[in-house]
C-alpha positions, 0 to 999 in steps of 0.5 A: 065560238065561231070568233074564238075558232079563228082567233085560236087558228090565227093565234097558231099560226103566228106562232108557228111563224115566229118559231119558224123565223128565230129557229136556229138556222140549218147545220151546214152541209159540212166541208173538207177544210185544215182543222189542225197544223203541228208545225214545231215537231217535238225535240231538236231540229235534226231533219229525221224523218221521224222528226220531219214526219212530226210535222203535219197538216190534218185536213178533215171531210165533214160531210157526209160523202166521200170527196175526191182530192184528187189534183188538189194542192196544200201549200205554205206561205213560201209556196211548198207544194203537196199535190194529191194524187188519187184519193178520197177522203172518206166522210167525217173523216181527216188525213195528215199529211207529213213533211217527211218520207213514209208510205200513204194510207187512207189516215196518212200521206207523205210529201217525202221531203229531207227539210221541214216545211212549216216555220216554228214561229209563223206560217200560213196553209192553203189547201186548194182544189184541182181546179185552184180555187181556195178550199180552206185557209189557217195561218200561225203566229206563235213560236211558243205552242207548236200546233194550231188548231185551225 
């Protein structure tokens, strides 16, 4: 009975550890990263501010805490800059920032530009941090959709 005990314990635990070991691995923590770039705004290209404020970027927070942008930059590949001023991104939340003019909420900035930023047919986005380090990256090269999904 003795033997069978410790077979039994011995066979359990190998089977805890191999669980263990091919168990799916933990989610990540999460990240403030570009999820979305609507980079051809709908109709012609007249330089409206509601067709500038047709092109966005949606950055997203996946964490579970709210993250300071503060200091951070969004750039395209010809070096346009948006700087965050003072905000944060509330947790599992996302925010668009528009080529355009408009006034800032928590869902909406503006980078009060009068041209569009985003090229219709290839672009790539750079989101950094204050302290210059590459967030998150997502590039395009489709003239014939007019948003990516990063």
């Amino acid at each position: 009975m003795r033997i069978r005990t410790t077979v039994t314990a011995m066979l359990a635990a190998t089977t805890a550890a191999a669980a263990l070991a091919t168990a799916a691995p933990a989610q990540a923590a999460g990240s403030v990263h570009l999820s979305e770039i609507y980079y051809n705004s709908p109709g012609s290209d007249t330089r409206s501010n509601s067709s500038l404020n047709a092109e966005w970027v949606r950055i997203t927070n996946s964490t579970t805490k709210g993250v300071s942008l503060k200091g951070w930059t969004l750039t395209d590949a010809s070096s346009h800059k948006y700087l965050f001023g003072t905000y944060t991104l509330g947790a599992g939340k996302s925010v668009e920032i528009h080529t355009g003019k408009g006034t800032n909420t928590t869902a909406n900035r503006y980078q009060d530009r009068g041209a569009y930023v985003w090229n219709n047919d290839k672009d790539k986005a750079t989101l950094r941090k204050s302290s210059g380090t590459t967030q998150d990256t997502c590039s395009y090269n489709n003239s014939s959709r007019s948003y990516v999904l990063c």
